[in-house]
TIVO-2410 file (N, C-alpha, C; in nm, 3 decimals):
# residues 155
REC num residu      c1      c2      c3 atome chaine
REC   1      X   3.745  25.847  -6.611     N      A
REC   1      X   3.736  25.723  -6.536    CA      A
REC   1      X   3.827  25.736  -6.413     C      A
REC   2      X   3.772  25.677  -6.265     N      A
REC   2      X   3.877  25.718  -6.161    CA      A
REC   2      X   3.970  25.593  -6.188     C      A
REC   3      X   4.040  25.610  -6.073     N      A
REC   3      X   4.105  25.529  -6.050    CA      A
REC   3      X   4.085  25.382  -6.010     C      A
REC   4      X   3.960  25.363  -5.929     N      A
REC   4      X   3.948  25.281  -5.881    CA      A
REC   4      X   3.879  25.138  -6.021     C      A
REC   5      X   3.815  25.226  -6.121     N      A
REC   5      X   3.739  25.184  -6.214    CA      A
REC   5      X   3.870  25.122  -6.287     C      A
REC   6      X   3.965  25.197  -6.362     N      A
REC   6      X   4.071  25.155  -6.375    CA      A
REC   6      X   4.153  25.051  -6.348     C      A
REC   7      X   4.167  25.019  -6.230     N      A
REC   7      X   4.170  24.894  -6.155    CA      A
REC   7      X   4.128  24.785  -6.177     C      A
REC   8      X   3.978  24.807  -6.195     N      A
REC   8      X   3.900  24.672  -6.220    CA      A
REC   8      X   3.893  24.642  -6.351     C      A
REC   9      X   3.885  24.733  -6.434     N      A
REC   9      X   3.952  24.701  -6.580    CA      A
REC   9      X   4.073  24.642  -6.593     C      A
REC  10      X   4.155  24.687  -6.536     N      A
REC  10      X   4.290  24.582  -6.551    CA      A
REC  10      X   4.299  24.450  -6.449     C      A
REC  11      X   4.207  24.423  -6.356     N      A
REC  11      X   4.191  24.288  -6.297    CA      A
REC  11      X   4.156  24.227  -6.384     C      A
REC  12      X   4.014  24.242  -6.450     N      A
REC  12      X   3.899  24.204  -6.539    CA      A
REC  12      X   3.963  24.196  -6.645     C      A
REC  13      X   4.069  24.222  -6.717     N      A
REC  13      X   4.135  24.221  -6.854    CA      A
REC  13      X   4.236  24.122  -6.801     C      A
REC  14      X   4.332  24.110  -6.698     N      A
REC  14      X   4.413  24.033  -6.680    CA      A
REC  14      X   4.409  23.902  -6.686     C      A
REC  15      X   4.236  23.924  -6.593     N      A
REC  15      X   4.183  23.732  -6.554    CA      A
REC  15      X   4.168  23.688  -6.734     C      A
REC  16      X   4.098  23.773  -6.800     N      A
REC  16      X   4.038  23.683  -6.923    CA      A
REC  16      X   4.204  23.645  -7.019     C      A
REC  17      X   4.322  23.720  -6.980     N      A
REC  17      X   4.423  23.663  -7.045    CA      A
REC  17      X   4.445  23.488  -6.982     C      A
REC  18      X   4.410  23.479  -6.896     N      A
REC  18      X   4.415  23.318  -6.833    CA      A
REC  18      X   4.320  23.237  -6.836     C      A
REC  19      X   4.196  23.322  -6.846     N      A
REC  19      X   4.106  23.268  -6.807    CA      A
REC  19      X   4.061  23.190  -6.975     C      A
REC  20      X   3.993  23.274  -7.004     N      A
REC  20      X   3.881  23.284  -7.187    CA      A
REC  20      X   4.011  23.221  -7.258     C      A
REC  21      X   4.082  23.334  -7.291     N      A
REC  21      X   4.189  23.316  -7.406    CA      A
REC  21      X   4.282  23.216  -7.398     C      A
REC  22      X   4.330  23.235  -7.244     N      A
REC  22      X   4.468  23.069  -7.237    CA      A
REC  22      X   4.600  23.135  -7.304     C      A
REC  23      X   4.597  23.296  -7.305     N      A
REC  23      X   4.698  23.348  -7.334    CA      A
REC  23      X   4.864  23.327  -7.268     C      A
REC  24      X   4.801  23.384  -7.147     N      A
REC  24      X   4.908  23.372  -7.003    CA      A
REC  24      X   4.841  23.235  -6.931     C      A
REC  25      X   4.961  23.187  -6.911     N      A
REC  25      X   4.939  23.046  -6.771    CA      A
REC  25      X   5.031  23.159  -6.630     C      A
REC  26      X   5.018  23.017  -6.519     N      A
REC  26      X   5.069  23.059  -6.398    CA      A
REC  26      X   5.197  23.146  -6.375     C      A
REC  27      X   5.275  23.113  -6.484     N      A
REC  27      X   5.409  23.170  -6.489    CA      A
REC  27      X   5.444  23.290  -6.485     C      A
REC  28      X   5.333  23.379  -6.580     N      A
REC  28      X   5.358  23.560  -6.595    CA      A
REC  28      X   5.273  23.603  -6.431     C      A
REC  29      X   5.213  23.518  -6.356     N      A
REC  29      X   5.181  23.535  -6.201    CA      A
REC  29      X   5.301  23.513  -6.134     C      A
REC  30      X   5.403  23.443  -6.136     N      A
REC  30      X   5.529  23.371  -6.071    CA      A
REC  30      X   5.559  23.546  -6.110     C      A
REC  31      X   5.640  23.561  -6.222     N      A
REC  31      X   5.685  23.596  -6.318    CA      A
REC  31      X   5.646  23.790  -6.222     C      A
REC  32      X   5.505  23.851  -6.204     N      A
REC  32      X   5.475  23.948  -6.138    CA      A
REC  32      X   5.509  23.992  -6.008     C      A
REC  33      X   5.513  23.823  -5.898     N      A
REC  33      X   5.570  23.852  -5.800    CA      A
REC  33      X   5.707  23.853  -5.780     C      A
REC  34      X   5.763  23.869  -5.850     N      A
REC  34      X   5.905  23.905  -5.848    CA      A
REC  34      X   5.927  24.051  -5.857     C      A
REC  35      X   5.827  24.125  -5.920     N      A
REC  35      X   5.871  24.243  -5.930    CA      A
REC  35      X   5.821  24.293  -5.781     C      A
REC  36      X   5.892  24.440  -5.774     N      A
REC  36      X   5.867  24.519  -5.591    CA      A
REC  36      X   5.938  24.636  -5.616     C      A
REC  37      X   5.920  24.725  -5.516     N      A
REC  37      X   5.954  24.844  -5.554    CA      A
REC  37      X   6.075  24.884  -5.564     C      A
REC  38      X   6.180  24.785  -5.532     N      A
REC  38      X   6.290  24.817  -5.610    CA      A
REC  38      X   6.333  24.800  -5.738     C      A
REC  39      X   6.244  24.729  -5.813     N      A
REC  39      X   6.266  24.688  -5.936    CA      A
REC  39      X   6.114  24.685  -5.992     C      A
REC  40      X   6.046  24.802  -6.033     N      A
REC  40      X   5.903  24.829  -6.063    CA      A
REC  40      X   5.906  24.833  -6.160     C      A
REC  41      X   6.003  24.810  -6.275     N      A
REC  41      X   5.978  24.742  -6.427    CA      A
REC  41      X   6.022  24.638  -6.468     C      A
REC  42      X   6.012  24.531  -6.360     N      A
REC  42      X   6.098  24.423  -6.410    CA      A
REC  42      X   5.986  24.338  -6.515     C      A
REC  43      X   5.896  24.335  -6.478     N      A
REC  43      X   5.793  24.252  -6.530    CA      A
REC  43      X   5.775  24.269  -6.719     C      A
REC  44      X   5.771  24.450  -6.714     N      A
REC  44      X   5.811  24.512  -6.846    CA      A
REC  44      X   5.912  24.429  -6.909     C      A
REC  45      X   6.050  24.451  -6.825     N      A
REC  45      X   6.190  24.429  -6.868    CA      A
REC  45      X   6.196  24.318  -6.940     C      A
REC  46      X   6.137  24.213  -6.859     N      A
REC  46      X   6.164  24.072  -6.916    CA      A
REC  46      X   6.057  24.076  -7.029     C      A
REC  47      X   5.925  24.073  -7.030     N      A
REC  47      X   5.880  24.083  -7.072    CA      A
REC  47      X   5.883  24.154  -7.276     C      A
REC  48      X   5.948  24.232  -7.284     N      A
REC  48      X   6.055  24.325  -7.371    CA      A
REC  48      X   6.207  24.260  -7.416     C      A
REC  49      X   6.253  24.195  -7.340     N      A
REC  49      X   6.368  24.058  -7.369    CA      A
REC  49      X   6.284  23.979  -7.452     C      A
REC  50      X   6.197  23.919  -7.474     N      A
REC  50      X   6.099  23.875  -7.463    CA      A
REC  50      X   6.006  23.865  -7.636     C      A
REC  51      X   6.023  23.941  -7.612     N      A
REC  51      X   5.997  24.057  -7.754    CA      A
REC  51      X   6.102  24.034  -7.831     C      A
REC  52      X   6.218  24.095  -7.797     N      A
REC  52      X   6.311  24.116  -7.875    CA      A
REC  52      X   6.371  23.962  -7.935     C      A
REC  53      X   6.387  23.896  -7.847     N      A
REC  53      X   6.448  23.721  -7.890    CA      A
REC  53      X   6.365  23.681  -7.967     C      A
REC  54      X   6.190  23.720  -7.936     N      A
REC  54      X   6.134  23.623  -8.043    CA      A
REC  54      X   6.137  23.703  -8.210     C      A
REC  55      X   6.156  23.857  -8.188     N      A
REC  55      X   6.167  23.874  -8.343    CA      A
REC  55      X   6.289  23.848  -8.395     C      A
REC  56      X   6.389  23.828  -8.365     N      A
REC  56      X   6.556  23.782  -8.355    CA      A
REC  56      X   6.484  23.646  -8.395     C      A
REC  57      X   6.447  23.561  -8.345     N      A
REC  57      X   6.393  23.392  -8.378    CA      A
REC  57      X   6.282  23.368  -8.507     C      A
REC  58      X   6.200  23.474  -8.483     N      A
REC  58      X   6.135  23.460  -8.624    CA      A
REC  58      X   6.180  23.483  -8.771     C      A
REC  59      X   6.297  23.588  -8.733     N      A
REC  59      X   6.372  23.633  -8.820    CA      A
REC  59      X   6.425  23.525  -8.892     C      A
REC  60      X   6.492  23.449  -8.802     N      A
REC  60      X   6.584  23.333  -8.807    CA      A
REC  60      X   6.532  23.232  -8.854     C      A
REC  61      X   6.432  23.169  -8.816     N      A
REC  61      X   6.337  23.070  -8.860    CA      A
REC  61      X   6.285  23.093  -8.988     C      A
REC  62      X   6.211  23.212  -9.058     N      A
REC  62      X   6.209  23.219  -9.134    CA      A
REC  62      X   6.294  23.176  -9.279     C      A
REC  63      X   6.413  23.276  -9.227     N      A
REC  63      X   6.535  23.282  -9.295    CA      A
REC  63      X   6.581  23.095  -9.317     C      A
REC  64      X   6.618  23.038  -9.189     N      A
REC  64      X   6.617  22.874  -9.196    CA      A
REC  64      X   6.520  22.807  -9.276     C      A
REC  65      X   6.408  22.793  -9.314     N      A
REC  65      X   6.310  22.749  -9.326    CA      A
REC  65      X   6.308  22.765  -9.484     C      A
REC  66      X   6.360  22.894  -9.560     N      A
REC  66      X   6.326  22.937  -9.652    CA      A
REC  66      X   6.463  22.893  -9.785     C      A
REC  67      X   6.522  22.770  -9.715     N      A
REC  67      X   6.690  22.795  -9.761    CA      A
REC  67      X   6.617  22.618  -9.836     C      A
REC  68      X   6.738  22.645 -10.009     N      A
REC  68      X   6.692  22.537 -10.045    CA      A
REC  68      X   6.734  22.366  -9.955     C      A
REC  69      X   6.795  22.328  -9.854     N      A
REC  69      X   6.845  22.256  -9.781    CA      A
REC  69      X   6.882  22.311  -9.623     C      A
REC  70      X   6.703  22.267  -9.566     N      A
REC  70      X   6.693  22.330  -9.476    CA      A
REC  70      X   6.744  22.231  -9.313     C      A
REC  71      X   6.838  22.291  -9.266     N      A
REC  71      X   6.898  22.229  -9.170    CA      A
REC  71      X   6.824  22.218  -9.029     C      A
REC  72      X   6.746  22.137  -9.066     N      A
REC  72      X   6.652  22.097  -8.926    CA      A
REC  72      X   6.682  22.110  -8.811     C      A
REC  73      X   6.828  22.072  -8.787     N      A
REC  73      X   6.898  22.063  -8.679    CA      A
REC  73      X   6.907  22.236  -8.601     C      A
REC  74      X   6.951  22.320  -8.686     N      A
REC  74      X   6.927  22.460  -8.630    CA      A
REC  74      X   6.816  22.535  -8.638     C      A
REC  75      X   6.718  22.462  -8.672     N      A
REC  75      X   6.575  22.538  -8.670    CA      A
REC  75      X   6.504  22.505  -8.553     C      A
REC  76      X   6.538  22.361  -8.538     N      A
REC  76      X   6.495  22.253  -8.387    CA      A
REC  76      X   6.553  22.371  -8.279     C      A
REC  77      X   6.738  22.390  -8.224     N      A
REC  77      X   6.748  22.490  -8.200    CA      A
REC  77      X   6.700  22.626  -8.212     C      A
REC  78      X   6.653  22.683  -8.263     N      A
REC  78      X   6.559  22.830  -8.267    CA      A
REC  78      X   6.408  22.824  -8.201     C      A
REC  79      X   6.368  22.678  -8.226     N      A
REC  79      X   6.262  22.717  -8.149    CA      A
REC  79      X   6.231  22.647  -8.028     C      A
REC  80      X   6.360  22.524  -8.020     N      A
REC  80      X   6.346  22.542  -7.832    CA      A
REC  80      X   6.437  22.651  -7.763     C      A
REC  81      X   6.483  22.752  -7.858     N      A
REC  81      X   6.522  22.846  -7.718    CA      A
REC  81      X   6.367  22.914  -7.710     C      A
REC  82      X   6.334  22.957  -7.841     N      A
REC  82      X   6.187  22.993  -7.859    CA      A
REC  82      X   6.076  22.980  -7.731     C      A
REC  83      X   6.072  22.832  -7.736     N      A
REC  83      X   5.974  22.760  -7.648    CA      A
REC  83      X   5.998  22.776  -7.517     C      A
REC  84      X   6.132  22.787  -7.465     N      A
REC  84      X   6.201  22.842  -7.392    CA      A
REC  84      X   6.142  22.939  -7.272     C      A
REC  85      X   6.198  23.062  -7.377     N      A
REC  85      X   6.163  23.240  -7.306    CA      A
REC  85      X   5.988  23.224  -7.343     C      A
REC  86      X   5.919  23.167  -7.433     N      A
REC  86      X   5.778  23.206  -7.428    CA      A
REC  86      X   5.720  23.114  -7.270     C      A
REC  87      X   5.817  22.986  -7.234     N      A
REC  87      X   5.753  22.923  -7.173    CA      A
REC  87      X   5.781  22.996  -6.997     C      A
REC  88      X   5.900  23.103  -6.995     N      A
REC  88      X   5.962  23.177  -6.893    CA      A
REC  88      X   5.889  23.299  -6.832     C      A
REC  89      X   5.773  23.383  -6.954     N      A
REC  89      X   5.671  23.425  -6.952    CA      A
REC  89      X   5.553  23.419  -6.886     C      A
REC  90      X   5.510  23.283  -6.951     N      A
REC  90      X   5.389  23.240  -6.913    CA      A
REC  90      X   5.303  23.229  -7.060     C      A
REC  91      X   5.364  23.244  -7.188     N      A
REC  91      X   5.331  23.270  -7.308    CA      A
REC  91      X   5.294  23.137  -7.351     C      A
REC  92      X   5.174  23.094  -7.276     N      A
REC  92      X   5.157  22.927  -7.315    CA      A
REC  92      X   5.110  22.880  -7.469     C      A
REC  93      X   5.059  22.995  -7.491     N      A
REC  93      X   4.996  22.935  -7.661    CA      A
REC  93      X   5.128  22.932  -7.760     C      A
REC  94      X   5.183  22.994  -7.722     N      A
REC  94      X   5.322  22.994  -7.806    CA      A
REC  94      X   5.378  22.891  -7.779     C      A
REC  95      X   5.395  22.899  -7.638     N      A
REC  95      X   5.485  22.763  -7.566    CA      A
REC  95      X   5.434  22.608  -7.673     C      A
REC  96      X   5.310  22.618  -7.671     N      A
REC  96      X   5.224  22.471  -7.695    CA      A
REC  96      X   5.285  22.468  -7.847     C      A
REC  97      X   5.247  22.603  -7.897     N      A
REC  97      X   5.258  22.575  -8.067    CA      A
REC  97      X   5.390  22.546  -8.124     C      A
REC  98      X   5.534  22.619  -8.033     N      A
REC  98      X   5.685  22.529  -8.028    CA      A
REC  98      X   5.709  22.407  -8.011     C      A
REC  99      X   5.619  22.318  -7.946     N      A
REC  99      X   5.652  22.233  -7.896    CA      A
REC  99      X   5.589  22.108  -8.019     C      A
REC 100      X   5.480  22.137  -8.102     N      A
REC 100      X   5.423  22.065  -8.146    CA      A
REC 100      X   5.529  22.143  -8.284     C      A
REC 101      X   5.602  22.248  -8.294     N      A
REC 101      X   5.680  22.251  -8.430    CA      A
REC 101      X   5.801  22.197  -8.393     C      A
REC 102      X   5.850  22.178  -8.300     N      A
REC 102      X   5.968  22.035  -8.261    CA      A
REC 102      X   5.937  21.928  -8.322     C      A
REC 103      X   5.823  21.876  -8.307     N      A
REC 103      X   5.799  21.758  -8.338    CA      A
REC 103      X   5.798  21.705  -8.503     C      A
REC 104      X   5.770  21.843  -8.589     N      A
REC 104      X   5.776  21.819  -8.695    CA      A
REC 104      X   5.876  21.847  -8.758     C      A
REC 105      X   6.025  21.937  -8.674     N      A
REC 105      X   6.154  21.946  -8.688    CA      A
REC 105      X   6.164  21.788  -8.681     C      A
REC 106      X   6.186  21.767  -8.610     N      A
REC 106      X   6.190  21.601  -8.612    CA      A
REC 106      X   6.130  21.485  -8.664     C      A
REC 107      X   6.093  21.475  -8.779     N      A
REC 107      X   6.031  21.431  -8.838    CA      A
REC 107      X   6.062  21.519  -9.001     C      A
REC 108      X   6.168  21.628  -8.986     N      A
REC 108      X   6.175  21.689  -9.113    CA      A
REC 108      X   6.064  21.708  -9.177     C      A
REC 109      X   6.020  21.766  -9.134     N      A
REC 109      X   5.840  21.762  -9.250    CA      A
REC 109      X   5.839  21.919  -9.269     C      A
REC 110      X   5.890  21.999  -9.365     N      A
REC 110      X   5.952  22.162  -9.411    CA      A
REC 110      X   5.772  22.204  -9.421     C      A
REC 111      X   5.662  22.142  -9.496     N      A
REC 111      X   5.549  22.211  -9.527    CA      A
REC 111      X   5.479  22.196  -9.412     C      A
REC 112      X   5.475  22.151  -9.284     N      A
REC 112      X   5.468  22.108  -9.172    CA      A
REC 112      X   5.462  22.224  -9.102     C      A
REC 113      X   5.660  22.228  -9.083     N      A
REC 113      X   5.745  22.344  -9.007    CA      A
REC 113      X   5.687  22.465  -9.085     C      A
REC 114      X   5.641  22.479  -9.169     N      A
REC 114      X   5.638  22.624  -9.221    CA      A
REC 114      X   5.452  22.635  -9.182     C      A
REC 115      X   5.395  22.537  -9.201     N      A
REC 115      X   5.214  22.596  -9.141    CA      A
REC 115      X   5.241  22.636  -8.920     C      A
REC 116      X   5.333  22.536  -8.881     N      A
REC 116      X   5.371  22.607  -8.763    CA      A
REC 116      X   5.430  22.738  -8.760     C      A
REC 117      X   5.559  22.738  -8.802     N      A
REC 117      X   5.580  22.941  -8.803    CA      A
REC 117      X   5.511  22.969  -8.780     C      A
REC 118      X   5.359  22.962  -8.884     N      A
REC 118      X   5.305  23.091  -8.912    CA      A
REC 118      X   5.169  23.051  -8.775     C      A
REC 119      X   5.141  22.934  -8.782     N      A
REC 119      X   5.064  22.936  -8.628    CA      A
REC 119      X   5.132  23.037  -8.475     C      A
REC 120      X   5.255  23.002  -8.460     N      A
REC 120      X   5.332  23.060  -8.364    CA      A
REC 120      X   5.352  23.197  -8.396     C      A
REC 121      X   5.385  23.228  -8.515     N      A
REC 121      X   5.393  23.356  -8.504    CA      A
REC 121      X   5.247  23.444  -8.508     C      A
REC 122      X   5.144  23.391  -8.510     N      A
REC 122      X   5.002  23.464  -8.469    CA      A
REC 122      X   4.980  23.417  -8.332     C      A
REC 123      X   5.036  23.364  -8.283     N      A
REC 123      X   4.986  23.316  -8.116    CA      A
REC 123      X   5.116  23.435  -8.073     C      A
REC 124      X   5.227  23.445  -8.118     N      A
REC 124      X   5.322  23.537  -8.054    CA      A
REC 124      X   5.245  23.706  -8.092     C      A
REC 125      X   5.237  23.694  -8.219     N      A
REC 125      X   5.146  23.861  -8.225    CA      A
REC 125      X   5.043  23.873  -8.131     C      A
REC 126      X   4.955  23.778  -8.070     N      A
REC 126      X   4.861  23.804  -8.008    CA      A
REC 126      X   4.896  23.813  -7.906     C      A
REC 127      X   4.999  23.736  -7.811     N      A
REC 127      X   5.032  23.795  -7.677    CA      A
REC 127      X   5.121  23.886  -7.708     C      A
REC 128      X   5.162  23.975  -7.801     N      A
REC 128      X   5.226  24.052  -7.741    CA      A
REC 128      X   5.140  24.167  -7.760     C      A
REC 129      X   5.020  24.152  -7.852     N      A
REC 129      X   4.942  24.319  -7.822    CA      A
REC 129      X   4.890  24.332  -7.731     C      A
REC 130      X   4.835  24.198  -7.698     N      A
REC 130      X   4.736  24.169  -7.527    CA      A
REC 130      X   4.850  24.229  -7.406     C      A
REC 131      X   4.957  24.149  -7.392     N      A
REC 131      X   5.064  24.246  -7.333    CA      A
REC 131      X   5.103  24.368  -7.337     C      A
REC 132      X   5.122  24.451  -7.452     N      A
REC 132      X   5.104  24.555  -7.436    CA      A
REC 132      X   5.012  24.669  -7.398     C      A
REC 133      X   4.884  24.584  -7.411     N      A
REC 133      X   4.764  24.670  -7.392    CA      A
REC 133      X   4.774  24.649  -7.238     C      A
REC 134      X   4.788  24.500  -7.167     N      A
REC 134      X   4.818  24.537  -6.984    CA      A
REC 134      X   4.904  24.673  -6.995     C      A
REC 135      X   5.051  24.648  -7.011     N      A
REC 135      X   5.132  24.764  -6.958    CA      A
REC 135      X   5.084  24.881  -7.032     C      A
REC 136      X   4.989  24.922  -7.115     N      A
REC 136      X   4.942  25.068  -7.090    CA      A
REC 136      X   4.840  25.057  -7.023     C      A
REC 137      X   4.729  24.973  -7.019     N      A
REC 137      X   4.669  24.959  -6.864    CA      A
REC 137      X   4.740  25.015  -6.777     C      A
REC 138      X   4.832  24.952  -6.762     N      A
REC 138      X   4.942  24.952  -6.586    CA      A
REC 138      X   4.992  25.134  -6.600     C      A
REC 139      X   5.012  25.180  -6.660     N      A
REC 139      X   5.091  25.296  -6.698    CA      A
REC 139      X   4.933  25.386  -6.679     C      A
REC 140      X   4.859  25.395  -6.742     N      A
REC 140      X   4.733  25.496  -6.710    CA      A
REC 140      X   4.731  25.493  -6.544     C      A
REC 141      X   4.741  25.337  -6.510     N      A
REC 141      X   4.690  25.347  -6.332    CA      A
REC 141      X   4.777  25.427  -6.263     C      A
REC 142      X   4.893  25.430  -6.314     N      A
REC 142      X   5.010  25.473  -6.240    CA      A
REC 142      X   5.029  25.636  -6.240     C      A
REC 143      X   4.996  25.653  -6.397     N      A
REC 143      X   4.994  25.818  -6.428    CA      A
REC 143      X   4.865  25.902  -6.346     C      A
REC 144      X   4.773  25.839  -6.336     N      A
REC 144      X   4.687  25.940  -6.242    CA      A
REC 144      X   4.683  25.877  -6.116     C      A
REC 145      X   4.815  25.833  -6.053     N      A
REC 145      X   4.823  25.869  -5.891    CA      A
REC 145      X   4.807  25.707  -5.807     C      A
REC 146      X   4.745  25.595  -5.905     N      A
REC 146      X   4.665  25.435  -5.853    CA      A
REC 146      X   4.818  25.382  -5.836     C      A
REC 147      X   4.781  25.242  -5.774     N      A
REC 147      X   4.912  25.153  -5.736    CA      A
REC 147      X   4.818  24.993  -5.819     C      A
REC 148      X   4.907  24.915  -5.900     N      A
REC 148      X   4.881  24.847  -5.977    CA      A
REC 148      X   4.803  24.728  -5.860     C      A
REC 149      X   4.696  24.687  -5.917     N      A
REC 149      X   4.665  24.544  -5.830    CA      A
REC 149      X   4.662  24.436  -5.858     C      A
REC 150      X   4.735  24.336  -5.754     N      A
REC 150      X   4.726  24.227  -5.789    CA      A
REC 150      X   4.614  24.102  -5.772     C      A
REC 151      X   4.664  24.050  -5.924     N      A
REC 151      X   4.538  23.952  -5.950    CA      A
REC 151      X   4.558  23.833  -5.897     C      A
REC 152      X   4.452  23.833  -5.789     N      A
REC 152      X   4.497  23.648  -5.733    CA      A
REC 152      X   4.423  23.553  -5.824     C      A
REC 153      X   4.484  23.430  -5.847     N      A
REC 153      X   4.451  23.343  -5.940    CA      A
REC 153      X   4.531  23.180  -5.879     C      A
REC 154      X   4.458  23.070  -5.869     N      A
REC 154      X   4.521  22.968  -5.887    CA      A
REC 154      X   4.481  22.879  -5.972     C      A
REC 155      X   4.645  22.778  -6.007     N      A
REC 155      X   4.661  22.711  -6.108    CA      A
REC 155      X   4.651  22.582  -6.033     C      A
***
């Protein structure tokens, strides 16, 4: 496959993360133009922060969640930093599904909070393979010689 084909595979894969799925919102666009050639993995970088906080948070949540006297108060904490970095992304399905497990932090409702986890944590598995599958997209374009293109899109 040249290069140029390449390309349009990763336009055409990018749009349907916004488009179809509702994976990525405007933000991981904000979020792209920041990166430039002095900093040509930033998008990775954060992105990989990213990663790492939310398995650090699931960890945690779990662990909270699973205790016989479960302290709402620091679980509420875990997943608005949660809601947070997914919402810093552009990780809107996550973002949405934190926001609606706040609500049932608040409201103490444990069989509630625990059918959310596990919603959020399949909206977080799914952007992050979809994400990973861009950046080896991005990495093939790059390894045979292409310059990544950007996807115009408005919100």
């Amino acid at each position: 496959m040249d290069v140029g084909q390449m390309q349009r595979r990763l336009l055409d894969y990018t749009k349907s993360l916004f488009m179809e799925k509702g994976v990525l919102d405007g933000q991981f666009l904000q979020l792209q133009q920041l990166q430039d050639e002095s900093n040509p993995d930033f998008v990775v970088e954060v992105v990989s922060l990213f990663f790492e906080d939310s398995e650090r948070l699931l960890n945690d949540l779990t662990r909270a969640l699973d205790q016989p006297n479960v302290d709402f108060k620091m679980v509420d904490s875990h997943v608005h930093q949660w809601k947070g970095s997914s919402s810093s992304i552009g990780a809107s399905r996550v973002k949405n599904g934190c926001i609606a497990f706040r609500n049932f932090c608040e409201e103490q409702n444990i069989e509630a909070c625990l059918r959310c986890l596990q919603q959020v944590k399949q909206e977080y598995y799914l952007v992050k393979n979809k994400l990973e599958t861009l950046f080896r997209m991005e990495q093939q374009i790059v390894a045979a010689g292409g310059s990544i293109p950007v996807l115009e899109l408005s919100f």
